[in-house]
N, C-alpha and C positions, 0 to 999 in steps of 0.2 A: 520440494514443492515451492512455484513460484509463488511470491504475495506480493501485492502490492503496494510500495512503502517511498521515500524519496533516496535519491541518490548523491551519496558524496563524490564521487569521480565523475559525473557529470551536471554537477550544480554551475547554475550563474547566481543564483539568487538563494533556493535555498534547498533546489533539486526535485523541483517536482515535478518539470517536465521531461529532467534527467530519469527520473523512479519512472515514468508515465514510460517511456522510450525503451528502457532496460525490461519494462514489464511485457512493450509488447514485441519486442528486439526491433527496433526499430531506430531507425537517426533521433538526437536529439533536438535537433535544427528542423526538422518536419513537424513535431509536436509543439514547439516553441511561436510556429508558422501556423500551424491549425489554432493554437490556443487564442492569438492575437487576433487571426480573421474570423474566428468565429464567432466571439464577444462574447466569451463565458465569463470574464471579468475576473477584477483585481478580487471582489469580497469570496469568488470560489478560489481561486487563488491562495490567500490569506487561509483562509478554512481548512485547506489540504496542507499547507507549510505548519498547520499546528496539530493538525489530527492524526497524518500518514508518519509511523514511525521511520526512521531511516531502514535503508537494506541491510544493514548488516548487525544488526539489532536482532538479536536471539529471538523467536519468537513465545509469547508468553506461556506458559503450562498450561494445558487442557485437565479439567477434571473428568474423572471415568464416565459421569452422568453427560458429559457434552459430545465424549466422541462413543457412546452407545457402546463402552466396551466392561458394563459391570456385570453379574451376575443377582438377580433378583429370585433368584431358586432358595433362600435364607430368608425371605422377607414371611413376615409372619400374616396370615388372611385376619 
């Protein structure tokens, strides 16, 4: 499953538009180009270089209750 996280093989700065490009398989030089001309700005920028995990960053454990996979056939009325 793809997620979306930043990228170390294709970072300049700290891979976010590398992660952005890999997520959607796309040039990193096009995303880099759209990020500039379209003025989403340095402070979304900043925001995504501390909140998006890297790609290659295990993703973190789901508990039963998140991925709908328990049985509540035990649960007392």
């Amino acid at each position: 499953m793809k997620r979306l996280g930043k990228s170390r093989k294709n970072a300049v700065i700290s891979g976010v538009c590398g992660g952005i490009a890999e997520y959607f398989n796309i040039d990193p030089l096009l995303v880099r180009i759209i990020w500039v001309l379209s003025g989403i700005g340095l402070i979304v920028y900043i925001l995504c270089a501390v909140l998006l995990p890297y790609n290659d960053e295990p993703m973190p454990p789901q508990n039963d209750y998140v991925n709908h996979n328990y049985d509540d056939s035990d649960r007392r009325n």
